[in-house]
N, C-alpha and C positions, 0 to 999 in steps of 0.2 A: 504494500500500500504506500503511494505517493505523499508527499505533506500537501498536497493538492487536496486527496483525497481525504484525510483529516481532517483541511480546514473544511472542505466540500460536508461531511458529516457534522462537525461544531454547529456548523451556520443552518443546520438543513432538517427538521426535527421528524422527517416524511423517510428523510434518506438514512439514518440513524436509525428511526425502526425498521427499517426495510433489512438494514443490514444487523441486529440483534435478530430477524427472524430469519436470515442466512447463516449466521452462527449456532443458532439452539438447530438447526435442522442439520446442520452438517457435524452436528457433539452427537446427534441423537436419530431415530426413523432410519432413513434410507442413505443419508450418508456417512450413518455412525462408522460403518465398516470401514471406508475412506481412511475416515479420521486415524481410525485404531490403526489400519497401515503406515498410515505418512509417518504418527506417533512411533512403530515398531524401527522402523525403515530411520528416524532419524537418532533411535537411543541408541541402534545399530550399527550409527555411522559415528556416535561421540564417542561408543566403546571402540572401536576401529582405532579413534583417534588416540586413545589413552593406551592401550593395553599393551603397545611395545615401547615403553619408555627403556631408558636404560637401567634406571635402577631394579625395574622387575627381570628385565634379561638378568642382570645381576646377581639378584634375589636369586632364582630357580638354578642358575650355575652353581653360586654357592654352596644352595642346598644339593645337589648334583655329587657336586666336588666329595661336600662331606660324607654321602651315602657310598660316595668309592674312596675312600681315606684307605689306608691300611690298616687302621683301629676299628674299621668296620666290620658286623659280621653277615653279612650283606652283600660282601661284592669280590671283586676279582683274589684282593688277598684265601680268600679260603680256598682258590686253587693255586695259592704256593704254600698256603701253612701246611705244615705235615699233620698228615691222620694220625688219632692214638691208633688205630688198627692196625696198622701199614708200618708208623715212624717217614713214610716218606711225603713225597708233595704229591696233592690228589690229579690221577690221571686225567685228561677231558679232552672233548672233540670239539671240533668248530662248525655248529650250522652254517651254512651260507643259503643264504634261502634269497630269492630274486625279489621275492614281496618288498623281505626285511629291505634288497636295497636300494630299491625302488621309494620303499617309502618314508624308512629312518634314516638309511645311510650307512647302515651297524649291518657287523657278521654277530653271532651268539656262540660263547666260550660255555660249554656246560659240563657240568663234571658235580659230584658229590661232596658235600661239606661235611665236616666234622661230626654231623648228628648224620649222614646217612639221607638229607634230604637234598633230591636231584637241584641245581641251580641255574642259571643262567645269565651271563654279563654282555650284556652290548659292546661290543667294541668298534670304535668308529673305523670307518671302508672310506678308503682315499680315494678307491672306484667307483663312480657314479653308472648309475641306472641307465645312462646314454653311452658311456663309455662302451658298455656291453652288448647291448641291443642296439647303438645304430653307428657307433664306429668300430664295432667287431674289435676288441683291443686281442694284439697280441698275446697266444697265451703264455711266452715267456714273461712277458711286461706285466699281465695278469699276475702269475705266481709271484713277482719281486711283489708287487703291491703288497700280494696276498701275507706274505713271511713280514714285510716290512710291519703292517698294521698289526700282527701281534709283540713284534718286537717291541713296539710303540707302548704295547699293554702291558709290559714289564710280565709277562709269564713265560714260565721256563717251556721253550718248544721242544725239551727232551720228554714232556711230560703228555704231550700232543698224539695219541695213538689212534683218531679215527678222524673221517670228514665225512659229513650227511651233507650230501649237494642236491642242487636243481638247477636246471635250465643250463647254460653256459659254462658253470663250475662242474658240471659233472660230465665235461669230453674227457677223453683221455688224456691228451695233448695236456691242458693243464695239471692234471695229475699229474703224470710224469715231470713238469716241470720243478709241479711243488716240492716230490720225492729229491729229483736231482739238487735243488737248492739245499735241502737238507743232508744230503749228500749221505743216501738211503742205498743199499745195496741192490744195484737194478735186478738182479735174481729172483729176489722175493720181498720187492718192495711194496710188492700188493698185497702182502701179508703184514708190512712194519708199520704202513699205514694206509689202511685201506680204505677208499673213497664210495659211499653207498645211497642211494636215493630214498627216496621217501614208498614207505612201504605201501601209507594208507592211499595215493593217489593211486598205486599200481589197485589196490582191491576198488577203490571208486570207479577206475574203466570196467569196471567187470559188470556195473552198471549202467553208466552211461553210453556205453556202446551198444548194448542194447534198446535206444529208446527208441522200439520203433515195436507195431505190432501193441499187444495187450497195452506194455506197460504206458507207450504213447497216448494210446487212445483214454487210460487212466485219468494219465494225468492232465490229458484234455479236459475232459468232464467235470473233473476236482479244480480247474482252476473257475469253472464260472460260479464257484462259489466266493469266491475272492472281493465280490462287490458286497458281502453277507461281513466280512469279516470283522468289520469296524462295531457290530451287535454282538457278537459272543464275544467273550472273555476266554482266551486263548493263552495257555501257557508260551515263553518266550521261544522257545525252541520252533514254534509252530509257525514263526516269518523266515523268510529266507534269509539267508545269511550267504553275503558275496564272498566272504574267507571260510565259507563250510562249503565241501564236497558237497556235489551234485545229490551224490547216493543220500546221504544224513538230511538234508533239505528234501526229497521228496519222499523220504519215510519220514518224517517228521510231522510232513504236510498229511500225509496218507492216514499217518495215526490221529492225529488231531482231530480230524474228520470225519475219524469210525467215533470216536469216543463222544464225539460233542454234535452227531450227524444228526439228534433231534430236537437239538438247541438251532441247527441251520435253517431246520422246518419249519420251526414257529417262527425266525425271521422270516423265510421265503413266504411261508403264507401271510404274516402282516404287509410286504411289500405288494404282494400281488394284489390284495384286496384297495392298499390304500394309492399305489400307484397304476391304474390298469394299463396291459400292454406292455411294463416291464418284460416279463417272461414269455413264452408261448407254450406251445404244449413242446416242442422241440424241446427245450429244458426244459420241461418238465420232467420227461422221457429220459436225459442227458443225466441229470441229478439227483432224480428219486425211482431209477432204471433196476427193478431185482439184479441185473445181472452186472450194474454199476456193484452196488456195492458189494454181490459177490467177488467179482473181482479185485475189489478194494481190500476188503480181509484177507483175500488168497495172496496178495502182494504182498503184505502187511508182514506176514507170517514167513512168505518166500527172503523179502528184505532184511527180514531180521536179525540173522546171523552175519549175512555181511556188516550189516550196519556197526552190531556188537565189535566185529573184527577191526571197523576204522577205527570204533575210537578206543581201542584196546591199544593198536597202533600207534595212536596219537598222544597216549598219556604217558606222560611223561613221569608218572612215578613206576609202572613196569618197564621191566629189560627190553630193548628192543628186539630180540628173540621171538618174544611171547606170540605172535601170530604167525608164524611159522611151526610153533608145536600146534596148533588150532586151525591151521587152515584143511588138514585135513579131514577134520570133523566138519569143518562146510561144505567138504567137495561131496563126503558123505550123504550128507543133510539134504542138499541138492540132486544130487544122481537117485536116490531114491524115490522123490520127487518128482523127475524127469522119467521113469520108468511109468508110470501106471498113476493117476488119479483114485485117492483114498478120502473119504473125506477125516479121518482119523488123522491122517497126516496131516491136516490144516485146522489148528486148534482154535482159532478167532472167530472162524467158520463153522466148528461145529458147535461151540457157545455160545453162537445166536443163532440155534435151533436148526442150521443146517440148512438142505434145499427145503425141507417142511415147510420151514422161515420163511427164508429166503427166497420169493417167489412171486411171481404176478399177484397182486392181491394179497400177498402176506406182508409182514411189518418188519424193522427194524428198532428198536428202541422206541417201539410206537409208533414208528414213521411210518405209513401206510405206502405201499409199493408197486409201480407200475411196470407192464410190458418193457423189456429192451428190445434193441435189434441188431442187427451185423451192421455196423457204420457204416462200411466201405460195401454195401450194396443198396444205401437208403437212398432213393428218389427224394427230388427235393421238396414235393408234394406230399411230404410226410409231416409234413406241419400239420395239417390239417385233422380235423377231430373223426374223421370219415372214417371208415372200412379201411384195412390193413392186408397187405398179400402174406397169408400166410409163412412165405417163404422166408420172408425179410425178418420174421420176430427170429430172437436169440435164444435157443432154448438151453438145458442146463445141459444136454451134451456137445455142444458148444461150448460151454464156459469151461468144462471140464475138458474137453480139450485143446483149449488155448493158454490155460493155464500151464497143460502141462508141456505145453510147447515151448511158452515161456521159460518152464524150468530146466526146459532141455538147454534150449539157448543160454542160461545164466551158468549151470554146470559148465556147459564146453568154455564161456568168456573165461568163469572164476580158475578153471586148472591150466588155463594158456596164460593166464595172467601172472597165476602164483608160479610154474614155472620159470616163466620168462625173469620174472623179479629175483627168484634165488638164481638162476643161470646166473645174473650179469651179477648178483654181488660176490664180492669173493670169499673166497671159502672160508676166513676165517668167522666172515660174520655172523653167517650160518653155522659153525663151529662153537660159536659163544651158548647157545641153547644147552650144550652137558653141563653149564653152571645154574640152571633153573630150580629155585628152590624148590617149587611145588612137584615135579617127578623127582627130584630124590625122596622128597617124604611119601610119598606113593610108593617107593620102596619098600619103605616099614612094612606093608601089605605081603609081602611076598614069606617064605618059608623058612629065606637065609638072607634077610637083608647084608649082613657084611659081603656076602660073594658078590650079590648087586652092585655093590659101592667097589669092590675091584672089578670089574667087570666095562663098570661105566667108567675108572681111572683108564684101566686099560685099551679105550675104545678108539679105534681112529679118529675120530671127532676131539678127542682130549689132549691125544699126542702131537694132533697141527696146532691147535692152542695153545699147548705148552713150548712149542718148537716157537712158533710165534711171541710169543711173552721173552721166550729167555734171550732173547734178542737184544730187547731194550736193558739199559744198565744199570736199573734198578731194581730188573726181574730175572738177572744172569743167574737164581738159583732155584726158581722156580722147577719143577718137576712132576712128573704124572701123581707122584705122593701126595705134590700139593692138593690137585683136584681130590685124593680120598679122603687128607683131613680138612678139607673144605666140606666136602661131603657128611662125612661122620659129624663133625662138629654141628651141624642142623637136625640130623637125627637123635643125638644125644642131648641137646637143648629142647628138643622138641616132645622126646620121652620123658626127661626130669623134671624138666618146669623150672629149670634155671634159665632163665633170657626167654621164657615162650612167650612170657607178658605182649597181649595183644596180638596175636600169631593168628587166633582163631577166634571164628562168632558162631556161639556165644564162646565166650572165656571160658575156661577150664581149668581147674586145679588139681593139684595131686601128679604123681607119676602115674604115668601110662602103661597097660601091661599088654595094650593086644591092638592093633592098629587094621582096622577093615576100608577100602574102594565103595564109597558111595556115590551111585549114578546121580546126575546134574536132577532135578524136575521136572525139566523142561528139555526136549530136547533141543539143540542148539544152543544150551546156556553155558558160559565157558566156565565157571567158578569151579573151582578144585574142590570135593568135598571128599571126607572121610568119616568115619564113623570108628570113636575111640571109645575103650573102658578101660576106666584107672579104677588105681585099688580100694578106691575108697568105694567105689559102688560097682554093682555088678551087669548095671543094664548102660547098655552102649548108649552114646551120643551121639549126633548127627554135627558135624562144624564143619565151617566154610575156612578154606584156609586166606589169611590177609597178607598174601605177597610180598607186598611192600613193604608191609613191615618188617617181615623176615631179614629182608638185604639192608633196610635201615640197622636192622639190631647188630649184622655183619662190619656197623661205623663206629657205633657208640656204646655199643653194652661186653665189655670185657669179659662178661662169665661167656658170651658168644664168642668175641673175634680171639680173647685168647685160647678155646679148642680147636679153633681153624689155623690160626699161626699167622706168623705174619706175611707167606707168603701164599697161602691161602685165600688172606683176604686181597694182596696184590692182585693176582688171579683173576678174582672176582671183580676188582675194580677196572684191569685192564678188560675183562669180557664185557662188562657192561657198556665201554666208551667206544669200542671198537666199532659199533654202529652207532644208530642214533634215531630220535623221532622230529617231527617237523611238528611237534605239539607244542613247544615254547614260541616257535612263529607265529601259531595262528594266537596265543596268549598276548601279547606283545599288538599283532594287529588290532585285537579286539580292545585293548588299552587303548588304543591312536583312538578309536573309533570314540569311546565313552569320553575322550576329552576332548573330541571335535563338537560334542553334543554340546559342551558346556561354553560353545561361543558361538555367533549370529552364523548363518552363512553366507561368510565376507566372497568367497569365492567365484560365487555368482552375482555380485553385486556390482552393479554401475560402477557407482562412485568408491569402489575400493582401486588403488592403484597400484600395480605393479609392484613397488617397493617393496609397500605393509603388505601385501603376502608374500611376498619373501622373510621380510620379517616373522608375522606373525607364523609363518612355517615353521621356524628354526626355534620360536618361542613351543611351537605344537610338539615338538621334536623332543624339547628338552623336558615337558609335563609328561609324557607318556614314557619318554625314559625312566624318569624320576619314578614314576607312579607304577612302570612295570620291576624296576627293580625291589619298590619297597613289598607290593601286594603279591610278586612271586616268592620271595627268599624272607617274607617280615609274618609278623601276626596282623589283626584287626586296627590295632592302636596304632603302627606304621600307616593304616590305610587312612585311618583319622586324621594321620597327620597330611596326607596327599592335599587332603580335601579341605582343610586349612588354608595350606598353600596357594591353593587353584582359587581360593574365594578371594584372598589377598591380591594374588595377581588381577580378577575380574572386578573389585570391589575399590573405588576411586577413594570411597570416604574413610575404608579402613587401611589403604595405603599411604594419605596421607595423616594418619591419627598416627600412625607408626614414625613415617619422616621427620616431621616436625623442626621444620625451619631449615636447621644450619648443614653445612656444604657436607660435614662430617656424619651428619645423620646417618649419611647413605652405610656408610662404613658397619660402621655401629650397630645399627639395625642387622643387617648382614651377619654380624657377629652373632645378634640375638638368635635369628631365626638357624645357625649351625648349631650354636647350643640347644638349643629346642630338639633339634634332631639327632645330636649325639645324648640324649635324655631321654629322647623315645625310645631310642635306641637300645637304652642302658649301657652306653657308653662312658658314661661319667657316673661316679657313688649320689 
């Protein structure tokens, strides 16, 4: 407004109300929403202004710096402090994942700390995301980067025995380069350190490659639910997720939609009634089809074990072994499957009452159920509420056998897949599974467990692992003994009840005298279960063994690691690193993701410039570092503390209640908010 136009209103008492009744209609009615924009659009552009000052870069380094101090117990130091198990410095491998450098700029150092809990440190990559993908860098130049940037991290590269790559880090050519820099014996340098991919993307093509046929037409159907979704209340897992495999997003989407499919109905019938002509009978047909959701449950139940298999893959507190002992109970799971239609076989199927059910005219969860058809023979005049060619409806010897076509096709992807993945990793990563704790206490089961445990030291499988270990000059005395009192010492802890604490669910006391093989519940569930009776009672137990913790007690609990020795537990620490999982990547993404939420989106905005998103990049960079170091390797109270931080950085009026005036504040402050963090820490009494 002009000072024209001021004085033009002063003077003008017609014009004045005219323009108070332009203002209450544009706060309020039809232009409120206007309003509320311009309003969101311009807090979003004063936050812009403020949020990469220097002193909060400052701030967030500081605190940065301190979380990787060497007084920390938190970060890179815990792979050079020595293990009590070992006495030496903890082995580890380096993720290099193309996300990570694409979208932090950091490789991931992970290895075991002191308590047995897996970790992982950022370390910055001097190689940019373009370097790799669009000026193809040299892979010698690659490799110097590659050595140089841990040199950088002050960690000993003697300690270095595997690499989990993708994309470009995993040719050969760099491999070899990296070996040679380290000046690795070409003979059997693929053994001293061997470079291996991500397992759980190899079990994901086993799905995605199939999306054609049943599972396609699936997931067709299931998406026109997707305009319904914003009305049910939907667990988190049930949106798609850009850093989750294919497979885990459309079992996710699949389950959600058996489980909540009559919560969809009461939306789709309030829509249709209050919207007319949203739907037609076409979806109708498409969405509340018997032979849709037969299908749906047969998928459901088909996906299931693979699903289990990624993120078994993926987590990062099992050995990276573990779905290679399990793949074969999928292939199993499957091939049976693919032979002959049972409806026994498909238990989600036969728990909502089967074809009985499941049926033109029968229900779902109350959902009442109409005719399907064969898609790919439907006239387009099947819209229409008219008379139907027989021909065209879907009957249940149809769905029975397209499912089992399906299953035929997902067998042949699932054992050309898991071939393929153990072919090209090297042998010894594949090798590292004779250290798995849960088949040696499956031993216990047998008539003469000690002959077992020489049996399994003796196994070709032990003797490339030990041939491989004794290599490095830490493990120069390693031997196939090692593996039996590595062995022994989990069965003997496991029968006393010295170090079992937390081993099994439920818990257990007393010593054990008789150790029985308990079949899973379900089939295709992978949990280890056994069935003990100790002396103090005489009716057996059913427990579930707790993995994890086992190889945790192998760091920290001495009545454990000292039965195994110390080079026993060596051993186990070099099996463990020798591969690797890409489950700390997609950890780390998912951090970027939660602290992009907690700022406007500058990204697509006009008036954001070039610069400040550079800046506030490198500010994103440094929060999700921060915030994935503390919430991977801290408790709850670290995470407390992120979120502090974050509000400090977003929050004008309490960054300046902190500054307060003078040039020095900046300092000072800074000092506060390290001490704050070396407290959370318990880093200072």
């Amino acid at each position: 407004m002009t000072k024209d136009d001021e004085s033009a209103l002063n003077n003008d008492d017609a014009a004045l109300s005219q323009f108070r009744q332009y203002v209450v209609s544009h706060l309020s009615g039809s232009n409120g929403d206007d309003h509320a924009k311009a309003l969101e659009n311009y807090t979003a552009k004063q936050l812009l202004k403020r949020r990469n000052t220097g002193f909060v870069q400052g701030l967030f380094r500081a605190a940065l710096l301190e979380i990787e101090s060497p007084r920390s117990m938190s970060t890179r130091d815990n792979i050079r402090r020595v293990l009590p198990s070992t006495g030496e410095s903890a082995l580890f491998t380096v993720l290099c994942d193309v996300q990570l450098i694409r979208s932090m700029g950091c490789v991931l150092l992970v290895a075991r700390d002191k308590n047995g809990q897996p970790i992982a440190v950022p370390v910055e990559s001097s190689v940019s995301y373009s370097d790799i993908k669009f000026k193809k860098a040299d892979s010698d130049e690659l490799a110097k980067q590659f050595i140089e940037d841990l040199r950088q991290a002050s960690v000993p590269l003697n300690s270095l025995v595997g690499v989990v790559t993708e994309g470009y880090y995993s040719a050969d050519a760099f491999a070899n380069s990296v070996r040679k820099l380290l000046k690795l014996s070409p003979s059997d340098s693929d053994q001293l350190l061997p470079f291996s991919s991500d397992a759980a993307a190899a079990l994901n093509d086993t799905v995605e490659n199939n999306r054609c046929g049943l599972a396609y037409r699936c997931e067709d159907r299931a998406h026109k639910f997707e305009c319904l979704h914003w009305h049910v209340d939907l667990p988190d897992t049930a949106s798609p997720d850009c850093n989750r495999h294919y497979a885990l997003n459309i079992y996710y989407e699949f389950e959600a939609l058996a489980t909540h499919y009559d919560k969809f109905y009461e939306v789709y019938h309030w829509r249709s009634q209050k919207y007319e002509g949203e739907f037609n009978n076409r979806d109708k047909r498409d969405m509340f089809g018997s032979d849709f959701v037969a299908d749906l449950l047969c998928l459901i139940d088909l996906l299931g074990p693979i699903k289990s298999l990624i993120e078994i893959a993926q987590n990062d507190q099992l050995p990276h072994w573990k779905f290679r002992l399990l793949s074969g109970s999928v292939a199993s799971y499957l091939a049976k499957r693919a032979a002959e239609f049972r409806i026994e076989l498909y238990p989600s199927l036969l728990k909502a009452g089967g074809f009985d059910s499941i049926r033109p005219g029968g229900s779902y969860l109350g959902v009442p159920l109409v005719q399907g058809w064969n898609v790919g023979e439907t006239p387009f005049t099947f819209d229409s509420e008219g008379p139907v060619d027989q021909k065209l409806l879907r009957s249940q010897a149809d769905i029975e056998r397209d499912v089992t076509e399906f299953a035929a096709a997902l067998h042949r992807s699932f054992v050309q897949q898991v071939e393929s993945y153990s072919a090209s990793a090297p042998s010894i990563v594949n090798d590292a599974a004779v250290m798995d704790a849960g088949q040696i206490l499956c031993l216990l089961a047998s008539s003469d467990a000690s002959a077992e445990v020489e049996a399994l030291a003796r196994s070709a499988a032990a003797e490339r692992l030990v041939l491989a270990a004794a290599q490095h000059r830490q493990m120069s005395l390693v031997s196939t003994a090692s593996v039996a009192s590595y062995a022994t010492a989990i069965q003997r802890a496991f029968i006393s009840g010295d170090g079992r604490e937390g081993w099994t669910t439920p818990c257990i006391t007393g010593r054990i005298v008789k150790v029985e093989l308990e079949p899973a519940e379900r089939e295709g569930e992978f949990a280890t279960c056994l069935r003990v009776t100790t002396e103090s009672s005489d009716e057996a137990v059913s427990v579930r063994l707790n993995e994890d913790f086992i190889y945790k007690s192998l760091y920290f609990d001495p009545r454990v690691f000292g039965l195994a020795g110390r080079d026993g537990c060596l051993l186990l620490d070099f099996a463990l690193h020798v591969g690797g999982t890409h489950g700390f990547a997609f950890k780390i993404s998912s951090m970027r993701r939660s602290q992009e939420k907690r700022e406007p989106d500058y990204r697509h905005c006009f008036y954001a410039p070039e610069q400040e998103k550079k800046e506030d990049e490198a500010a994103l960079k440094l929060r999700t570092k921060l915030g994935f170091m503390l919430l991977s390797n801290a408790d709850n109270g670290h995470a407390r503390l992120l979120d502090e931080v974050t509000d400090l950085f977003f929050d004008e009026e309490r960054r300046e209640e902190v500054k307060k005036g003078s040039k020095v504040d900046e300092t000072e402050n800074i000092s506060k908010i390290q001490e704050k963090v070396r407290r959370r820490l318990n880093l200072v009494s």
